[in-house]
N, C-alpha and C positions, 0 to 999 in steps of 0.2 A: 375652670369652666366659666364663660361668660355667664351675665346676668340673662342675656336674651337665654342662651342657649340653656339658662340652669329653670328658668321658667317654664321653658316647652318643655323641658325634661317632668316637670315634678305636673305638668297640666296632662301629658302622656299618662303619668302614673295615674293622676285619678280618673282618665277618664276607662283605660284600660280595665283599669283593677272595678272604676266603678260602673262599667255597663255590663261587666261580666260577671257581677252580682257579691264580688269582695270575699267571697272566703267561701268556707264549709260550714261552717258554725259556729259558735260562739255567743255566751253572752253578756259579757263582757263585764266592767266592772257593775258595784249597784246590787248585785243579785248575791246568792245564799254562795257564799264561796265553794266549793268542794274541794278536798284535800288534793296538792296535787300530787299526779302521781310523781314515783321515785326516779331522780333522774341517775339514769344508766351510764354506769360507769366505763372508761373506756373511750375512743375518742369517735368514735361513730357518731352517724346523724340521731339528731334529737326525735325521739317520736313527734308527731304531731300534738300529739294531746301533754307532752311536756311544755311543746310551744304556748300552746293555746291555756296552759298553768299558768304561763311567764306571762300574759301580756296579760290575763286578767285580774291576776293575782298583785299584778306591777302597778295597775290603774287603780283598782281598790285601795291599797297601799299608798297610793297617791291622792286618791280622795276625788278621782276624775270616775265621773256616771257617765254607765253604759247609755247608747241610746238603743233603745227594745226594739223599734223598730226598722232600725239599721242591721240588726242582728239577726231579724225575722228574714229582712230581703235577703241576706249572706249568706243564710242557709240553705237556700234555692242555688247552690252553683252550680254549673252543669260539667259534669266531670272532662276533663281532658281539654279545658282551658288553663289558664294562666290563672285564672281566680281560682281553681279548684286546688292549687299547690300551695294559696296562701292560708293565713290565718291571723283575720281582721279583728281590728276593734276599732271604734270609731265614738268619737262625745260631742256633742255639740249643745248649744244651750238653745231648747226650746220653749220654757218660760221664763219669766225674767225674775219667779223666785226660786229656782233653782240653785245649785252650787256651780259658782264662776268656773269658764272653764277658761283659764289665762296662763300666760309666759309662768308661773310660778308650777302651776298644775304640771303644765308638761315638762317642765325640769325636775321635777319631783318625779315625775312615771320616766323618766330616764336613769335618774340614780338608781332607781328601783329596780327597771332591768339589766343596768353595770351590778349590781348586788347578787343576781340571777346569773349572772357569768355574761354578760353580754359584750362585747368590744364593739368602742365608738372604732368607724372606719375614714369616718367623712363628716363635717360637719357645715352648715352655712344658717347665719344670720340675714336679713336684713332687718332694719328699722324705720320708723317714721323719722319724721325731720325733729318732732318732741323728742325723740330717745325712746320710744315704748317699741315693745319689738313685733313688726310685723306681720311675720314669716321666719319658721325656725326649723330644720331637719338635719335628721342627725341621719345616717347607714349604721347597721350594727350588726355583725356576725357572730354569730355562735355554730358549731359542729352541723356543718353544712347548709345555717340557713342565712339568708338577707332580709333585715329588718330595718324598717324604713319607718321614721318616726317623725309624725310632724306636728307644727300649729302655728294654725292662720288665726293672726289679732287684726289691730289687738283689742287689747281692753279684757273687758271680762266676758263677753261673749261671744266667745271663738270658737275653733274645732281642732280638737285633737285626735289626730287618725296614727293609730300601731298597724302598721302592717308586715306580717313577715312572709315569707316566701322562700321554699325549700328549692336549693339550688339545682340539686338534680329533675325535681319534678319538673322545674322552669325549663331544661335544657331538652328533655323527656319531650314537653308539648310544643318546643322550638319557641319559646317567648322567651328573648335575653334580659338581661335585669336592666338593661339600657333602655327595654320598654317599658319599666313600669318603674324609673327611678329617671 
């Protein structure tokens, strides 16, 4: 895929996933963890609430903070959207003594959910002309769902956004993954 074509592509995704309020719930890393539930054996789709273990429990794990208010907006989705099939997380740095949200963070919440059973599908870099990276997104599939994982640099205050999205709900509300990836 082209650079032009691979930009509109991932500026679709956010604007998609983000006017339609980003998910159902979540609160992403940062917060009191809760166990997650058991993931069911068998090769069916993941519950929801397995998903929404994997990205929070992967970002914790990582050391990347939730943002509370991104969480609050995600919870407001209105069903039988494209947003209401996913389940977002989102970091970004809003004081500047916060913990950095950089290229290492989001490498780190990636191994995390390849440890979770995730399969890389796709990957793209770019970087500055220094060598620092970017722009970095990965595709990742697990038992029926598409996870879409990103982070805009660079430096140390950046945004890291998980998003996954159950394939059949997507297909269900007619939003293909080509619209939000």
């Amino acid at each position: 895929m082209g650079r032009a074509k691979w930009a509109a592509a991932v500026a679709v995704a956010v604007v998609v996933v983000g006017a339609a309020g980003c998910g159902t719930s979540g609160s992403g890393a940062g917060t009191a963890a809760t166990p997650a539930p058991p993931r069911p054996k068998g090769t069916g789709t993941l519950p929801k609430e397995v998903v929404r273990a994997d990205l929070d429990t992967s970002a914790a794990d990582a050391d990347v903070p939730a943002n509370k208010e991104f969480a609050r907006e995600a919870a407001s989705t209105r069903p039988g959207t494209a947003a209401s099939c996913g389940v977002p997380l989102k970091a970004w740095v809003i004081d500047t003594t916060a913990t950095p949200i950089n290229i290492a963070r989001y490498d780190a919440a990636v191994r995390e959910l390849r440890e979770r059973d995730w399969r890389t599908h796709d990957q793209r870099v770019s970087k500055t002309p220094d060598g620092e990276t970017e722009f970095a997104r990965m595709i990742l599939k697990q038992r029926g769902w598409t996870l879409f994982a990103s982070f805009m640099g660079p430096g140390d205050d950046g945004e890291i956004s998980l998003w996954a999205f159950e394939d059949a709900c997507m297909k269900k509300v007619g939003a293909g993954m080509d619209q939000v990836a």
